[in-house]
KOLDO-463959 format. One line per 4 residues: their letters; for each residue x, y, z of N, C-alpha, C. Coordinates in nm, 3 decimals. Last residue first. Layout:
N
a	X:Y:Z:X:Y:Z:X:Y:Z; ...
//
This chain:
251
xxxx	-1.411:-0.804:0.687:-1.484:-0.850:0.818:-1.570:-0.763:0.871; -1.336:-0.627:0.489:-1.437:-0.724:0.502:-1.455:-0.811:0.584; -1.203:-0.422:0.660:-1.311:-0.377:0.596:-1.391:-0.477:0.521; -0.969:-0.603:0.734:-1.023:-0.513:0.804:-1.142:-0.482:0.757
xxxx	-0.850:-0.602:0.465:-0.891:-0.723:0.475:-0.980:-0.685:0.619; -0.755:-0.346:0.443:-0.856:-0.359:0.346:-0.882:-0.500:0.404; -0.494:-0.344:0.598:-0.631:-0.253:0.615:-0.752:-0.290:0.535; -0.394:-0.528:0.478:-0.375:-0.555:0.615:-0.536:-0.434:0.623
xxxx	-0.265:-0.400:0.234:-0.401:-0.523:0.209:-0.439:-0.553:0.384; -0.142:-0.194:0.305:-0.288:-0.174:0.215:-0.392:-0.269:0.224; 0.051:-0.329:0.344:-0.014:-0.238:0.449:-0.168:-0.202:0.380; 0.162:-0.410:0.161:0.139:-0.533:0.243:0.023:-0.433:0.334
xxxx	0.185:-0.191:-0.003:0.111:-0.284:-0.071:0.103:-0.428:0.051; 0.417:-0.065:0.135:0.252:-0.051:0.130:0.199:-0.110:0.077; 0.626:-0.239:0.113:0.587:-0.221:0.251:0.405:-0.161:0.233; 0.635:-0.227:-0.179:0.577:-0.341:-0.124:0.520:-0.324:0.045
xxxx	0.754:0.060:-0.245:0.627:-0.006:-0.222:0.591:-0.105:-0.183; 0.968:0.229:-0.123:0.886:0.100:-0.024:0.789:0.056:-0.054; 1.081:0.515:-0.145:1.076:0.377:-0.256:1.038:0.238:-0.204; 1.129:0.471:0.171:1.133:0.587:0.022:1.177:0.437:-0.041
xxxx	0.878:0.407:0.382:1.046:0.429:0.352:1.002:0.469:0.198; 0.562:0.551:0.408:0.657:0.475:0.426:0.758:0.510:0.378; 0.274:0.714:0.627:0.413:0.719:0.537:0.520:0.608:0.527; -0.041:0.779:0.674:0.070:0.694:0.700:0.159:0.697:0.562
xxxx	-0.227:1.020:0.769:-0.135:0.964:0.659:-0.041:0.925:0.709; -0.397:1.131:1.011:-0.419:1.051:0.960:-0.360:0.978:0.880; -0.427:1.482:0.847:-0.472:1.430:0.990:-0.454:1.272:0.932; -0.290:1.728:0.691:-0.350:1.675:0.677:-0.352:1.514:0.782
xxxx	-0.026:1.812:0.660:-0.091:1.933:0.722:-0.262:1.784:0.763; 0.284:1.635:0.630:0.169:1.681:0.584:0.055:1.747:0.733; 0.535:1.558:0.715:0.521:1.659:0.761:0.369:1.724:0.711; 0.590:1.315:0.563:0.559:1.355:0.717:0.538:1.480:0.812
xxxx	0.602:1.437:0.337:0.472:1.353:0.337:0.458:1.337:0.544; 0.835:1.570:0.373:0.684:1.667:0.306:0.600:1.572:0.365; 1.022:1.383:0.393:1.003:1.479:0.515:0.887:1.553:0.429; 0.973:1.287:0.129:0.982:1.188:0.252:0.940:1.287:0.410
xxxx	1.082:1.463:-0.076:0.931:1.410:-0.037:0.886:1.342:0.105; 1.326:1.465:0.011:1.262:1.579:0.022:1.096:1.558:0.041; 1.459:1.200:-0.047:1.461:1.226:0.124:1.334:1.311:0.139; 1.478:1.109:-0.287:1.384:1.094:-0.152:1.347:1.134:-0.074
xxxx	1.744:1.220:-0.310:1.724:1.067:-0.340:1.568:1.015:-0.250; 1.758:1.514:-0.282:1.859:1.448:-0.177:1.796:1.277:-0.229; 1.626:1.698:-0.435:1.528:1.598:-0.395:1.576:1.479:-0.278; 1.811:1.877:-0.542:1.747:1.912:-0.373:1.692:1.804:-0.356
xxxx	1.830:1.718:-0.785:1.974:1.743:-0.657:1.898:1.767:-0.600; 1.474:1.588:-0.896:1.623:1.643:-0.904:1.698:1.676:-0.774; 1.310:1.278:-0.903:1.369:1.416:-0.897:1.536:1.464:-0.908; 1.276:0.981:-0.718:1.202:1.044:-0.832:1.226:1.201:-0.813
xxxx	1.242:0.824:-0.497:1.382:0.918:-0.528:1.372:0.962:-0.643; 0.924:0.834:-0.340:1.008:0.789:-0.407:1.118:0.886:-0.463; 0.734:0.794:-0.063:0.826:0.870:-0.145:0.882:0.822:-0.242; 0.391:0.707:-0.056:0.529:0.700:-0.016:0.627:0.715:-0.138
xxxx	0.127:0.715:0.153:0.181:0.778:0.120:0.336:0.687:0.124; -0.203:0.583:0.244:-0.066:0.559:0.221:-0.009:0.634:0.151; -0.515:0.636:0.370:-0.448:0.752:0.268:-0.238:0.669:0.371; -0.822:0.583:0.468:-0.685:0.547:0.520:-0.565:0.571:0.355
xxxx	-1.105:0.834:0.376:-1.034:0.709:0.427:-0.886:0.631:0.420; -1.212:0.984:0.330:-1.228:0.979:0.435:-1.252:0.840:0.476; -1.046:1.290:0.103:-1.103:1.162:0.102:-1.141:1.128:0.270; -0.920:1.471:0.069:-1.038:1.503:-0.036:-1.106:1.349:0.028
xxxx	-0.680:1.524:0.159:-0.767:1.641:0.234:-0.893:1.573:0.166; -0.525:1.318:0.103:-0.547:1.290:0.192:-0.666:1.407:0.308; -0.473:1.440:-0.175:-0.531:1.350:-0.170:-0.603:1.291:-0.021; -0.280:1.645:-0.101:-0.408:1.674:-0.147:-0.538:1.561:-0.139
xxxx	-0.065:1.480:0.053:-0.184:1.578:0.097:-0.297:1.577:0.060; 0.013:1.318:-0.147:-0.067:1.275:-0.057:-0.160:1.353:0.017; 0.141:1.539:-0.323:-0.014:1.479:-0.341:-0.028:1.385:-0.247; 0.392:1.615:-0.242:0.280:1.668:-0.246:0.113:1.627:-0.252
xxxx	0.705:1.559:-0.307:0.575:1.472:-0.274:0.436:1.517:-0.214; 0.849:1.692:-0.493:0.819:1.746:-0.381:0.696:1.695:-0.298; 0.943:1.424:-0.632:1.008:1.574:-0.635:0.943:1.592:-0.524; 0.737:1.131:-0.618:0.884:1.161:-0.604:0.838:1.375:-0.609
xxxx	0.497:0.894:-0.471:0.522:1.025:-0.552:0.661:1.092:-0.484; 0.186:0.722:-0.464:0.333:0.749:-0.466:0.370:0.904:-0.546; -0.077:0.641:-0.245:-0.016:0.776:-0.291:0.113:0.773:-0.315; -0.316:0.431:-0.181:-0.161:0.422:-0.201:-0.143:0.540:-0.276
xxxx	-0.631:0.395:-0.001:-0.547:0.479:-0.124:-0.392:0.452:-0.092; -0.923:0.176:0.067:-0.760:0.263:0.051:-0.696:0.276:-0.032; -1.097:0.152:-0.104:-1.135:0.134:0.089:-0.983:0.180:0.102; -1.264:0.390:-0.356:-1.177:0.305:-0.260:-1.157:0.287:-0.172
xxxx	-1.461:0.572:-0.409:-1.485:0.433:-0.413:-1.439:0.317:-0.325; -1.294:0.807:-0.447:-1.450:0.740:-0.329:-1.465:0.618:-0.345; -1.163:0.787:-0.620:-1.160:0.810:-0.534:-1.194:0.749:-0.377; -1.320:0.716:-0.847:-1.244:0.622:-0.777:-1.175:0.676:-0.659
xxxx	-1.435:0.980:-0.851:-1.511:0.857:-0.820:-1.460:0.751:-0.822; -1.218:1.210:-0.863:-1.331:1.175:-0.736:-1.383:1.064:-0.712; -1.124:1.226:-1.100:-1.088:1.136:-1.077:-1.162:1.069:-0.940; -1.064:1.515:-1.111:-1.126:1.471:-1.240:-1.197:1.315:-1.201
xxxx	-0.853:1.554:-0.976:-0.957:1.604:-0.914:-1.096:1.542:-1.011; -0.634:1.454:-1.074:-0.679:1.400:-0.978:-0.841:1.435:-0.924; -0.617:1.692:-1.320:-0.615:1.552:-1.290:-0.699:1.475:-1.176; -0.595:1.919:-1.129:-0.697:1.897:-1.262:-0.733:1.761:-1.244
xxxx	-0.361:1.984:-1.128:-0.436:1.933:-1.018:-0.570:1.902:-1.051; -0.076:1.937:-1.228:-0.195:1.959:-1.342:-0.333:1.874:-1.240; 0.129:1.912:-1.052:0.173:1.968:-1.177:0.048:2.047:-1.216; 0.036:1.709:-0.888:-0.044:1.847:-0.854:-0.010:1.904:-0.951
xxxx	-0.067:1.393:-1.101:0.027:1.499:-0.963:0.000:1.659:-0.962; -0.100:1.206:-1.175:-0.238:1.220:-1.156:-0.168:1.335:-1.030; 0.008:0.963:-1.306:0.044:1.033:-1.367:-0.078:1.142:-1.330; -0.241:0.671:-1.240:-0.080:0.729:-1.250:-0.087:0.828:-1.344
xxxx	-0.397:0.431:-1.083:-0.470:0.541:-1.142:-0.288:0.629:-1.181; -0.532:0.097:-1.054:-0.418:0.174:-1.052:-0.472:0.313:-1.107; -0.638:-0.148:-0.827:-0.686:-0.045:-0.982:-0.581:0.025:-0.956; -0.731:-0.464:-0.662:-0.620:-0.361:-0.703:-0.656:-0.249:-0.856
xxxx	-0.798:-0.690:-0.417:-0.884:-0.602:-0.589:-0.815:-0.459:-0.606; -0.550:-0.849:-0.257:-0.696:-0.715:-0.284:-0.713:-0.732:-0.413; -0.449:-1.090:-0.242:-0.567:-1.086:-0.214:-0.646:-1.014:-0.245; -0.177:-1.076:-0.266:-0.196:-1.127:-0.152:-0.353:-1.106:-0.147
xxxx	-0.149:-0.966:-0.497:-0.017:-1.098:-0.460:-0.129:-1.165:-0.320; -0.179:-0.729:-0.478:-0.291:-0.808:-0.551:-0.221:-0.987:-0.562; 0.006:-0.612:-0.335:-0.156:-0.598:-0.246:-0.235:-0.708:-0.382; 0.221:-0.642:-0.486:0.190:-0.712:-0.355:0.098:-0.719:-0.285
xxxx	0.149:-0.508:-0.692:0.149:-0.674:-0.714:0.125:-0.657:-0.591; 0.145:-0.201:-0.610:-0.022:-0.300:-0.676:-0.002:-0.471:-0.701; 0.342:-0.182:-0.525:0.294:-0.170:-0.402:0.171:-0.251:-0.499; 0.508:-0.212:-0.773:0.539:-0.329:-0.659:0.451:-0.289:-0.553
xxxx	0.386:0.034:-0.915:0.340:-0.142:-0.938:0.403:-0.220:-0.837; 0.485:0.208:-0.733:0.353:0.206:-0.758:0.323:0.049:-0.777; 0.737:0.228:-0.850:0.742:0.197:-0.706:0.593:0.184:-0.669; 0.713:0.300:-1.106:0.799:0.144:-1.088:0.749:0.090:-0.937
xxxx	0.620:0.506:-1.148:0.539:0.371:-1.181:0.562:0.288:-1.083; 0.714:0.765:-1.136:0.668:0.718:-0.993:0.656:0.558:-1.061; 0.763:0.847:-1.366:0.825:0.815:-1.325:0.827:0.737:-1.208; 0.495:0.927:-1.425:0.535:0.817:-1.479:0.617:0.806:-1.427
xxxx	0.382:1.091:-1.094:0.444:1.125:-1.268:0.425:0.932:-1.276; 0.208:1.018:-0.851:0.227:1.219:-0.901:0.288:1.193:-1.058; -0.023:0.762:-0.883:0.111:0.837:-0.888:0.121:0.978:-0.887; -0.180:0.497:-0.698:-0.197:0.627:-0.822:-0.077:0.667:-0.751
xxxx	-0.423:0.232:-0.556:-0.254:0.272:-0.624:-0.280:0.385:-0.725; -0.635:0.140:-0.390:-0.613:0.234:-0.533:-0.497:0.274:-0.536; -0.826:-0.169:-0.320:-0.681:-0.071:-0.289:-0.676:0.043:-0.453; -1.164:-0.213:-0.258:-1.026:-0.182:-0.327:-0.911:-0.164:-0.294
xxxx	-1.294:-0.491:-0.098:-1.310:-0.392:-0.085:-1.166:-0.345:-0.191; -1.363:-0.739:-0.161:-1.486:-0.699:-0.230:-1.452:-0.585:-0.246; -1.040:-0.952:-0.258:-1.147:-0.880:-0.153:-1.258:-0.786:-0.251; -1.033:-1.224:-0.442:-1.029:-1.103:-0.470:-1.178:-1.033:-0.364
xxxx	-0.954:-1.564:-0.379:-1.085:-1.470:-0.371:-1.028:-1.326:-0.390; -0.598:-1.646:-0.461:-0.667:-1.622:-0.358:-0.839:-1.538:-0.450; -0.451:-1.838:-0.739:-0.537:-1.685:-0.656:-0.661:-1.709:-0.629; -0.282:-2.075:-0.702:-0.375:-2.053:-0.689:-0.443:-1.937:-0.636
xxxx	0.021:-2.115:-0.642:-0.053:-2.214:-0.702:-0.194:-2.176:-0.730; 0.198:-1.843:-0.780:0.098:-1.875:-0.732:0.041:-2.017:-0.755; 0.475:-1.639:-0.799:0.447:-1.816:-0.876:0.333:-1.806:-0.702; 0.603:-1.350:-0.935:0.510:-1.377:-0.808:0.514:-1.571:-0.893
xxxx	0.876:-1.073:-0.928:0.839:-1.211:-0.973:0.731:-1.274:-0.869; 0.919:-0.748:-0.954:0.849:-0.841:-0.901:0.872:-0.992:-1.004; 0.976:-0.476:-1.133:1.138:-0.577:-1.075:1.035:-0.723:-0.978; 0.730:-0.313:-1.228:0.795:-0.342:-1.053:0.924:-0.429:-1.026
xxxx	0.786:-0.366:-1.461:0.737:-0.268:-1.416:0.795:-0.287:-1.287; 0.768:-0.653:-1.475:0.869:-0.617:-1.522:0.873:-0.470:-1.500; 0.679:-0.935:-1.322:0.626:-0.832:-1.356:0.745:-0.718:-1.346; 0.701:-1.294:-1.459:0.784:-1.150:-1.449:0.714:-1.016:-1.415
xxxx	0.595:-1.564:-1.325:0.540:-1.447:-1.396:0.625:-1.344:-1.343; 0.603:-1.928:-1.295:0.620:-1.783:-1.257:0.619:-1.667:-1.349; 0.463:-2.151:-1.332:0.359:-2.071:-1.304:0.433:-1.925:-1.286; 0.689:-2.300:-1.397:0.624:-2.286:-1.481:0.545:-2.143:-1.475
xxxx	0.944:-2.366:-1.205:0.820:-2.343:-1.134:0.704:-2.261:-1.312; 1.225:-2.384:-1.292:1.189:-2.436:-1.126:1.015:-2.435:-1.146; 1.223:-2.179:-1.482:1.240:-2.323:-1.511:1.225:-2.399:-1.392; 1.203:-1.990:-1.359:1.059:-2.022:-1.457:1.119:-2.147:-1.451
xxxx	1.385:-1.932:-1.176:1.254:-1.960:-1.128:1.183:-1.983:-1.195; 1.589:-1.823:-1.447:1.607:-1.908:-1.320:1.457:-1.988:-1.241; 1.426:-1.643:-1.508:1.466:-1.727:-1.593:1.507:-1.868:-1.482; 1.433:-1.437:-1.314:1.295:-1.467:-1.363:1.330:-1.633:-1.437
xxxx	1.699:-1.343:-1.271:1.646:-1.437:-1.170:1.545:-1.459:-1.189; 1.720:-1.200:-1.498:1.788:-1.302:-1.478:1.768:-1.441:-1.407; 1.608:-0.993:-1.494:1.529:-1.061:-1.624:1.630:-1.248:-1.561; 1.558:-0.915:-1.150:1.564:-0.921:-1.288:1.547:-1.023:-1.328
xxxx	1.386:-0.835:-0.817:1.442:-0.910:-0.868:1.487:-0.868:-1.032; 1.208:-0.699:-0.592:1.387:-0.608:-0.671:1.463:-0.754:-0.760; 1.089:-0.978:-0.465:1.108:-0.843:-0.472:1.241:-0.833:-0.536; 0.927:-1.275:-0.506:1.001:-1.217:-0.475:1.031:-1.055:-0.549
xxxx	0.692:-1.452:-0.364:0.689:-1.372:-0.362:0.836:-1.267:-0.400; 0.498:-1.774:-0.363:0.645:-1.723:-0.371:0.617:-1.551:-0.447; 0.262:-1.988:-0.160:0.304:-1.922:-0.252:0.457:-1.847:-0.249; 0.416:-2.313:-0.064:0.409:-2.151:-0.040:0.406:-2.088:-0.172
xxxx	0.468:-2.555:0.020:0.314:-2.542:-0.015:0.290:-2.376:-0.021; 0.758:-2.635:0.031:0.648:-2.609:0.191:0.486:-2.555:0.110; 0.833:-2.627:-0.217:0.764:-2.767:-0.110:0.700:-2.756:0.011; 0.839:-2.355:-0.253:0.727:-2.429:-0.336:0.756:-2.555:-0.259
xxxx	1.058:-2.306:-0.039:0.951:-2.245:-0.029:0.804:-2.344:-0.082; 1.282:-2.451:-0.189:1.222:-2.500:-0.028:1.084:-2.410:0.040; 1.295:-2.249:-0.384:1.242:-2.437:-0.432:1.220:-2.454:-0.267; 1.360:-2.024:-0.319:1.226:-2.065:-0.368:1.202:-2.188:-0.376
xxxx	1.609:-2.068:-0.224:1.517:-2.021:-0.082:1.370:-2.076:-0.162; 1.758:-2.169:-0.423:1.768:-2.221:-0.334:1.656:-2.237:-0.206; 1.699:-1.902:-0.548:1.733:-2.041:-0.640:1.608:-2.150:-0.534; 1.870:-1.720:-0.410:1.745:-1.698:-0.407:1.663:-1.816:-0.489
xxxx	2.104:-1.857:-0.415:2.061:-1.855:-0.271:1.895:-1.799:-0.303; 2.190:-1.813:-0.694:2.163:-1.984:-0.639:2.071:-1.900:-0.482; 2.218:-1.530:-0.703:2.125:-1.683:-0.746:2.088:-1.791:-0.729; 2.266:-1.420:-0.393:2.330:-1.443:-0.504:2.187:-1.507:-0.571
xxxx	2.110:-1.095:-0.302:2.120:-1.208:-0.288:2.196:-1.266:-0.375; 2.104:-0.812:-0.319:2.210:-0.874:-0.241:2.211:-1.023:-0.200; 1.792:-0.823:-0.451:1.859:-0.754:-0.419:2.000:-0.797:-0.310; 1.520:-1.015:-0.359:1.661:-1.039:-0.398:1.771:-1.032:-0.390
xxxx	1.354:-1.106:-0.095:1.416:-0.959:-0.127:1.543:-1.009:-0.189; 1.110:-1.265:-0.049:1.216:-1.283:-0.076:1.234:-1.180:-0.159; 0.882:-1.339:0.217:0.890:-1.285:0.088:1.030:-1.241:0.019; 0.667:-1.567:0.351:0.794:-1.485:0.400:0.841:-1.424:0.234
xxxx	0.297:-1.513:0.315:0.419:-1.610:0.345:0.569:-1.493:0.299; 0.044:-1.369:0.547:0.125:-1.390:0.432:0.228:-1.439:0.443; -0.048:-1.380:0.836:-0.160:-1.388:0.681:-0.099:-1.379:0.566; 0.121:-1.395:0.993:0.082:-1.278:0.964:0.010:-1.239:0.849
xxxx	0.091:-1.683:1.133:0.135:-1.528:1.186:0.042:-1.383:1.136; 0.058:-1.820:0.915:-0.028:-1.846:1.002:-0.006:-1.698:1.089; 0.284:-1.751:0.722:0.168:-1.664:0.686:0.063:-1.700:0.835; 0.560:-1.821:0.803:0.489:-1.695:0.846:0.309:-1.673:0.795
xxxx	0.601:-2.032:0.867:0.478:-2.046:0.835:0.408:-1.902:0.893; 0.881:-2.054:0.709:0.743:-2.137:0.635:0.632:-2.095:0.707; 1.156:-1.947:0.735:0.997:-1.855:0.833:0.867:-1.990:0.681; 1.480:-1.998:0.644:1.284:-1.961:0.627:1.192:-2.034:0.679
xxxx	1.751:-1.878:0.707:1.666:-1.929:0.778:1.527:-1.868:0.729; 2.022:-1.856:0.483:1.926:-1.864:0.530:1.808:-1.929:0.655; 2.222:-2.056:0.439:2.264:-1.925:0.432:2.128:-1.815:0.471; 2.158:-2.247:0.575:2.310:-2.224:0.595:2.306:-2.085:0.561
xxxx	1.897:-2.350:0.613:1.935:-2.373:0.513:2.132:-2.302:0.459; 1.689:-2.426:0.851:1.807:-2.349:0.810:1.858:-2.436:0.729; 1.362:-2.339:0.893:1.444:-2.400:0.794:1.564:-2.317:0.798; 1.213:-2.205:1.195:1.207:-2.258:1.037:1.343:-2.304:1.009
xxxx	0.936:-2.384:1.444:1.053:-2.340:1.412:1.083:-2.325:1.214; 0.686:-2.286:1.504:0.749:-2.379:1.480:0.855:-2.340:1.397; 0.453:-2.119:1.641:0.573:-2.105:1.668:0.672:-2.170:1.590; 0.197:-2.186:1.472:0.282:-2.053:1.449:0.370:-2.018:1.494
xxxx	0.164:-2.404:1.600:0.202:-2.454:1.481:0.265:-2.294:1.405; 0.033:-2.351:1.863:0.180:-2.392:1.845:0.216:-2.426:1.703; -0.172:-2.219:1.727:-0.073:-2.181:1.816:0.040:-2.230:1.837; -0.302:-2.489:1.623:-0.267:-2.327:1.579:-0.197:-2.283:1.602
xxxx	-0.357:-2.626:1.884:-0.311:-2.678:1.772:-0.212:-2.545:1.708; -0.571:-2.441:2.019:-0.394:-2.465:2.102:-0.354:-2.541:1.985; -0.732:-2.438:1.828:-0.678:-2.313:1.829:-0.586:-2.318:1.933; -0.830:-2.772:1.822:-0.787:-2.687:1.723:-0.701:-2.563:1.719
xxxx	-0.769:-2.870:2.208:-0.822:-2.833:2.037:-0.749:-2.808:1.941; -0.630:-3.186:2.297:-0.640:-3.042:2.279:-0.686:-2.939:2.157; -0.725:-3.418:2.352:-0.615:-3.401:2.408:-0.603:-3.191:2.404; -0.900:-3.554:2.164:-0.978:-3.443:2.202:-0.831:-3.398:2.332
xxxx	-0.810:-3.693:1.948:-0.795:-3.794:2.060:-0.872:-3.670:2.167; -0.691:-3.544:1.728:-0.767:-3.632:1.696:-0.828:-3.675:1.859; -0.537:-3.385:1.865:-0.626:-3.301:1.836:-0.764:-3.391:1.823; -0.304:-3.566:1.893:-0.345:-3.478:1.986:-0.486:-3.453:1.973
xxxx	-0.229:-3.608:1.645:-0.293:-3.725:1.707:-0.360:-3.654:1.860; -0.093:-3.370:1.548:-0.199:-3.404:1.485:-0.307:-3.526:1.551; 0.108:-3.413:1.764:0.049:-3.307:1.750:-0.124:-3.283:1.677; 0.222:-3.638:1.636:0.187:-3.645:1.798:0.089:-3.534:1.838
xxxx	0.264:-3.537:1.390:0.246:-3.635:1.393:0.163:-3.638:1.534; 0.498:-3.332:1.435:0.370:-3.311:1.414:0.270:-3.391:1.383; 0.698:-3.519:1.571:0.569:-3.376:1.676:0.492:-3.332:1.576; 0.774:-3.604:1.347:0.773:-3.691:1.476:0.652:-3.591:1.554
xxx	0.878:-3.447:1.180:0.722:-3.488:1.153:0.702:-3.572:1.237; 0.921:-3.158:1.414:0.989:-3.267:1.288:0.874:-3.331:1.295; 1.009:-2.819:1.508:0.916:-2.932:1.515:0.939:-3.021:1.395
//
């Protein structure tokens, strides 16, 4: 669609030709931006309540350069994943507002945070080691809206811990459970609570740990009713999933 149809589109609506929510609708089909080496999705968020999110990782510079500046003119916030100190430098000078989060490999440039939902997300770990994959699940759920707390270093090692910990527990409208070696604590976590319990692996461990894999088949294989599991080392996939459930709980 070119500003010829959205123009005709907008005069539509004016002229009572057709409402608002056939407006909508076709404005979530509209085509995106090819850009040769890319095609961006501008309006994924009408879709799916968030805008298209840029996975560095095997990108060059310029192309992730490239994808953010046609992003910030389409009026988008910018979201990118597995990025470095490199491609931070790059995008600060494009965009002032961008912010390294250096824990997670995240870069976020917001024109403006969103209302902070009423309800939580609780990100917590089995070790320190877990962090890294923890904080990209707590930007992206706090990238996109939740009220985010983190709780880490909280693994069955010293079950003590967690258990110490009940009242954020309870508190929260969902739990994010990371955790590498023998990924265990979603369970536990997912026996004590009685409500929507994310689980996800990370390659955190030693040779049997196969890079993941070992936690990965534990957490799907938990005894416990209800736990959703993601790819190994996926936080963002839960941190989008977190906020999808929690935006659920304020309506």
């Amino acid at each position: 669609m070119n500003i010829t149809h959205l123009t005709e589109l907008l005069q539509a609506v004016r002229t009572g030709k057709i409402n608002i929510e056939t407006a909508l609708t076709r404005l979530k089909h509209l085509p995106f931006e090819d850009v040769a080496y890319a095609h961006i999705d501008h309006h994924r968020h009408l879709r799916h309540g968030m805008p298209e999110v840029i996975y560095c990782e095997g990108k060059t510079l310029e192309q992730v350069v490239g994808i953010t500046k046609r992003m910030l003119k389409a009026g988008s916030n910018v979201l990118a994943t597995r990025a470095n100190e490199q491609v931070y430098k790059a995008l600060k000078k494009i965009d002032r507002r961008a912010v390294y989060h250096g824990a997670s490999r995240a870069i976020t440039i917001q024109h403006a945070k969103s209302r902070a939902t009423r309800g939580t997300v609780l990100v917590l770990t089995a070790g320190t080691s877990d962090i890294p994959v923890a904080e990209e699940a707590a930007v992206t759920a706090e990238m996109l809206g939740s009220a985010v707390l983190t709780l880490y270093d909280v693994g069955v090692a010293g079950i003590h811990r967690v258990l110490s910990k009940r009242d954020m527990l309870d508190a929260a409208r969902v739990i994010v459970v990371v955790a590498g070696m023998d990924g265990a604590l979603p369970s536990v976590v997912g026996g004590l609570v009685d409500k929507p319990v994310i689980a996800v692996p990370t390659s955190v461990g030693y040779g049997a740990g196969f890079q993941g894999l070992a936690p990965l088949l534990t957490m799907l294989n938990s005894c416990v009713a209800g736990i959703a599991v993601m790819n190994i080392d996926n936080g963002f996939g839960a941190g989008v999933l977190a906020h999808r459930i929690n935006l659920l709980g304020e309506k």
